[in-house]
TORBAZA-41959 format. One line per 5 residues: number of its first residue (from 1); for each residue x, y, z of C-alpha. Coordinates in Angstrom, 2 decimals, always signed. Example, Ala and Ser with C-alpha at 12.3 -4.5 7.8 and 13.67 -1.06 7.14 Angstrom:
BEGIN
1) +12.30/-4.50/+7.80 ~ +13.67/-1.06/+7.14
END
This chain:
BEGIN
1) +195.19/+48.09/+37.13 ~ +196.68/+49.26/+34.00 ~ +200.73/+50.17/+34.62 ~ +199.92/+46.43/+36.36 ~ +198.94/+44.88/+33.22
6) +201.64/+46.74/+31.62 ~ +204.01/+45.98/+34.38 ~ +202.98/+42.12/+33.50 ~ +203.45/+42.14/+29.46 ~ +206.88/+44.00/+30.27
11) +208.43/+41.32/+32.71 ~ +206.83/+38.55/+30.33 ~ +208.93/+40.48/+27.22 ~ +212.26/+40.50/+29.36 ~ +211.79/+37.18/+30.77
16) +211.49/+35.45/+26.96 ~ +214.37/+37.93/+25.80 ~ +216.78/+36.93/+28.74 ~ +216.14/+33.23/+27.68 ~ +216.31/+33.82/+23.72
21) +219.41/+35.47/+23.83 ~ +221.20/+33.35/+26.77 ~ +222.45/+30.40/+24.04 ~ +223.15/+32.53/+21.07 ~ +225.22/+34.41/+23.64
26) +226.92/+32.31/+24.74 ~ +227.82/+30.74/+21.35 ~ +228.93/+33.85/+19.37 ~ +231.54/+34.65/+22.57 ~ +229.25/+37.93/+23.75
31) +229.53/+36.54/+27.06 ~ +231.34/+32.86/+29.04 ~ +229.04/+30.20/+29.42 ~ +228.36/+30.82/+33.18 ~ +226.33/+34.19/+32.72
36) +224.63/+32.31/+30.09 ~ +223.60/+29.85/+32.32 ~ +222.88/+32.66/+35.07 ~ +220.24/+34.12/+32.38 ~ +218.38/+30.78/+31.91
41) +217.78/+31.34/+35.91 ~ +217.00/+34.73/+35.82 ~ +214.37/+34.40/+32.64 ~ +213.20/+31.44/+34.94 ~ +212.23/+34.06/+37.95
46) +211.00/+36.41/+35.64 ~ +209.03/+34.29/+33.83 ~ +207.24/+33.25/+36.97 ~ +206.40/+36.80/+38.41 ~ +205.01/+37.36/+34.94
51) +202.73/+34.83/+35.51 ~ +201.73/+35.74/+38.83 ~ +200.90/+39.13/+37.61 ~ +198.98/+38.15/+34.71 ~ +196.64/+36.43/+37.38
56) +196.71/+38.81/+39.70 ~ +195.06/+41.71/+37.04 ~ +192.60/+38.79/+35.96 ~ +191.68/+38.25/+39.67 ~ +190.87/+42.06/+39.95
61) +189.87/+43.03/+36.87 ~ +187.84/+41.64/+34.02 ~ +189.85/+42.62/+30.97 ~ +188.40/+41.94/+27.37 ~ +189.73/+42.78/+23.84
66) +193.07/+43.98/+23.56 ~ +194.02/+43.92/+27.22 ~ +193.07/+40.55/+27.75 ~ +195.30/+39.69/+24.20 ~ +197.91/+41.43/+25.78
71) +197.69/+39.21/+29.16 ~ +197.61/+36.06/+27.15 ~ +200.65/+36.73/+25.38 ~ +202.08/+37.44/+28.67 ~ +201.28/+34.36/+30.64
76) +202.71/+32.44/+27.48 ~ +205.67/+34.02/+27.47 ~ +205.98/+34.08/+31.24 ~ +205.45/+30.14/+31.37 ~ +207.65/+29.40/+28.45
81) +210.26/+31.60/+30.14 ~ +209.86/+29.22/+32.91 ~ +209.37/+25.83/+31.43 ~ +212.29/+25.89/+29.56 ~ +214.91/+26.03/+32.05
86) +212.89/+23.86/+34.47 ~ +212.88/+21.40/+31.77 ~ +216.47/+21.83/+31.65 ~ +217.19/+21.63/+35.74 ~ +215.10/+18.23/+35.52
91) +216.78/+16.62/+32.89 ~ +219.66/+17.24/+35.26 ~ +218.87/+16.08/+37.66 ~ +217.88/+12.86/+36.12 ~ +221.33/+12.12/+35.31
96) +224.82/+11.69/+36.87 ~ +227.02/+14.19/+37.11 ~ +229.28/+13.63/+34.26 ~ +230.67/+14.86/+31.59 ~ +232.52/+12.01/+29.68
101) +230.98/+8.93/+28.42 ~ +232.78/+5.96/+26.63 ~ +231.98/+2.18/+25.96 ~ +235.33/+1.37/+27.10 ~ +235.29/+2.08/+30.48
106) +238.70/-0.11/+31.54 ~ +240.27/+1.33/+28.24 ~ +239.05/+4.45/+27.01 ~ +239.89/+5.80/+23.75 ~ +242.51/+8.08/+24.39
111) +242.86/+11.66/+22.30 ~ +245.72/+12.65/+20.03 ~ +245.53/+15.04/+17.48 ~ +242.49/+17.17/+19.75 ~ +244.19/+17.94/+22.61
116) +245.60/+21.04/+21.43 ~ +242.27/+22.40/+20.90 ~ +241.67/+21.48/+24.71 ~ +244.59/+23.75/+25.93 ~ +242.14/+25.89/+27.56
121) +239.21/+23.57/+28.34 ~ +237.88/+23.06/+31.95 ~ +237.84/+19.72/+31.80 ~ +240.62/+17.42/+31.02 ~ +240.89/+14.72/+28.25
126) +242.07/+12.23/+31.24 ~ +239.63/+9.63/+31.85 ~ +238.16/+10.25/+35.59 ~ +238.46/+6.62/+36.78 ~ +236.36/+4.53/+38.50
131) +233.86/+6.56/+39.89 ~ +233.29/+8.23/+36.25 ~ +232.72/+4.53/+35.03 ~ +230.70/+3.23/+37.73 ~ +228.28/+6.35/+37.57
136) +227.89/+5.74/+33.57 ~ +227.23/+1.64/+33.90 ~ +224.45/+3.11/+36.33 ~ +222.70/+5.69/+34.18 ~ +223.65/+4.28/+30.85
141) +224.22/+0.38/+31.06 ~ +223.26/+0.37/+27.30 ~ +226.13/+2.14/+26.00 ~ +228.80/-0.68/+24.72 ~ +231.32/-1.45/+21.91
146) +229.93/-1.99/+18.49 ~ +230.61/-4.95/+16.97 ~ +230.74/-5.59/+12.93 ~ +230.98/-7.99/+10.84 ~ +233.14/-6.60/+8.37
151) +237.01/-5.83/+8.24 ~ +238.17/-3.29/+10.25 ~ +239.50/-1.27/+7.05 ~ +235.41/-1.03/+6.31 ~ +234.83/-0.01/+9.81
156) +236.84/+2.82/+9.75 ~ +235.32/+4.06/+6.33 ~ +231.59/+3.58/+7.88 ~ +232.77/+4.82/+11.21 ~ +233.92/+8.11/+9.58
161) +231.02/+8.26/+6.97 ~ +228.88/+8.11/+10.29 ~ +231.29/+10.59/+11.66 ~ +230.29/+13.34/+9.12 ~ +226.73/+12.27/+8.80
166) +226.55/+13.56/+12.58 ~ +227.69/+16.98/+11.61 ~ +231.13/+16.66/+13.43 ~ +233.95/+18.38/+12.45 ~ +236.82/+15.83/+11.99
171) +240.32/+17.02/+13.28 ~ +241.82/+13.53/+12.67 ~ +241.18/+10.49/+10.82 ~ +244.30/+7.93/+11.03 ~ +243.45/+4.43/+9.28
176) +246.05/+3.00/+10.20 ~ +245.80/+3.45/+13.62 ~ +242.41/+3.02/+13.49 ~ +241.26/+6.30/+15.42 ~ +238.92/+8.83/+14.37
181) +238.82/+12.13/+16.51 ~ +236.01/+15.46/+16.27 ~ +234.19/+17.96/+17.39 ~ +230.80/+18.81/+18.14 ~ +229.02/+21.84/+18.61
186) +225.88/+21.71/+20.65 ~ +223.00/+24.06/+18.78 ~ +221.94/+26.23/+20.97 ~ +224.38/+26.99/+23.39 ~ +227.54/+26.40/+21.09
191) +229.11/+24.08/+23.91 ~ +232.14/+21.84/+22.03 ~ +232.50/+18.45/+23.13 ~ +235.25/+16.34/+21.86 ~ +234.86/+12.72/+20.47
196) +236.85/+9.81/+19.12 ~ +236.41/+6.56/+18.17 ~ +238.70/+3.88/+18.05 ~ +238.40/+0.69/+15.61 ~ +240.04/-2.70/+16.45
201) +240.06/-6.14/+15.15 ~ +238.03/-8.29/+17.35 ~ +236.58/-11.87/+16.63 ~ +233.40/-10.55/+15.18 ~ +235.36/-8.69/+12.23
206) +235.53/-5.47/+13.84 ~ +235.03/-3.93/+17.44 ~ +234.25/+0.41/+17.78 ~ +234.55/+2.08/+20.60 ~ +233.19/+5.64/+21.13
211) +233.94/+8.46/+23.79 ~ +232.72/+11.83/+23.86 ~ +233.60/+14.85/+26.07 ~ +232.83/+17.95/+26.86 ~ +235.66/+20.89/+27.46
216) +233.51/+22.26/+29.86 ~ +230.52/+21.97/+32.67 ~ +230.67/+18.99/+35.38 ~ +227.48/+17.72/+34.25 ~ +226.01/+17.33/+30.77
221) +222.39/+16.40/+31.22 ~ +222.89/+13.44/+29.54 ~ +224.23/+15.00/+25.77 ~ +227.15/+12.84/+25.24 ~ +225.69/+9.70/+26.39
226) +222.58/+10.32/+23.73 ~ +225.50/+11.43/+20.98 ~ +227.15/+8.09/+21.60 ~ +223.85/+6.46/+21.45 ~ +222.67/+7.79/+18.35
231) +226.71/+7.41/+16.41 ~ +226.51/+3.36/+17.00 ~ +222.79/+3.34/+16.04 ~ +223.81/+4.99/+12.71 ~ +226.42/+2.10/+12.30
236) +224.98/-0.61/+13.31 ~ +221.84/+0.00/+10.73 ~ +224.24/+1.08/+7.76
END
């Protein structure tokens, strides 16, 4: 049962490899974002046969010292090969398929100075419409304006403060139309999602709305809904 242990430890190494390498290439343009994705899946199947033969030599065979080291490291890397992309497919599933959030559904902030840098994206900077909103109020009934009590020429210098504290790149920041617009790059896979905010007078002192997209994927298992989230939470408590 040796070449089988070895046959284990070498699936195990090309099932972590295949999911290592699937962001990074993705984000330094050594392949699109599709095959990337396609990798995730395949270091998903490899990481289970890993697995299964990692229990199939310990079922036949009672290895000690360095072999049974070597199946170890296999059946970890075999079910981390695995539990990564399932953890991503679930996530997934657990959300709507959607891929711009705002807290201005009737109104959405509308983008200016980005949309050049969207010539090429998949997905347009048009608002989807009613079936977009009614999907977010479902899945994220918690995302709504911000409201401040402070002039809206201090909202704008918080709201792009918070901007750059998020690590966005800024491509626009008009004060006197109150509009902030960015970009953000997602760590792993490099994905760039587009964002601006929009800051209004409102009875309160001042009124922010926020709207983040991404240029491409129909879903986005949730990541600008939680970028949204976490840009009003760094407002609100600054």
């Amino acid at each position: 049962m040796r070449w089988f242990r070895a046959l284990a430890v070498l699936v195990a190494m090309i099932a972590v490899l295949a999911l290592l390498l699937a962001g990074p290439g993705t984000r330094f343009g050594l392949w699109n974002f599709r095959f990337g994705l396609s990798l995730l899946r395949y270091a998903a199947y490899l990481g289970v046969a890993a697995v299964v033969l990692v229990l199939v030599v310990l079922a036949a065979t009672r290895p000690h010292g360095a072999g049974l080291g070597l199946l170890i490291v296999a059946f970890v890397f075999g079910a981390a090969a695995f539990l990564v992309p399932w953890g991503f497919l679930q996530k997934a599933k657990g959300t709507p398929p959607i891929h711009d959030i705002t807290t201005d559904t009737q109104n959405p902030p509308t983008f200016v100075a980005v949309l050049p840098l969207r010539k090429d994206a998949l997905n347009p900077a048009t608002y989807g419409g009613d079936s977009v909103a009614e999907q977010q109020r479902r899945a994220y009934p918690d995302i709504k304006p911000l409201e401040l009590d402070i002039p809206p020429a201090k909202a704008f210098d918080r709201a792009l403060a918070g901007a750059r504290a998020m690590g966005w790149t800024i491509d626009a920041a008009d004060s006197t139309a109150g509009r902030i617009e960015a970009t953000a790059t997602t760590a792993w896979f490099g994905f760039k999602d587009d964002i601006v905010v929009r800051i209004r007078p409102d009875s309160a002192g001042s009124r922010i709305d926020v709207r983040s997209v991404s240029r491409v994927g129909k879903g986005d298992i949730g990541t600008n809904a939680a970028r949204v989230r976490a840009y009003l939470a760094r407002l609100a408590s600054a």
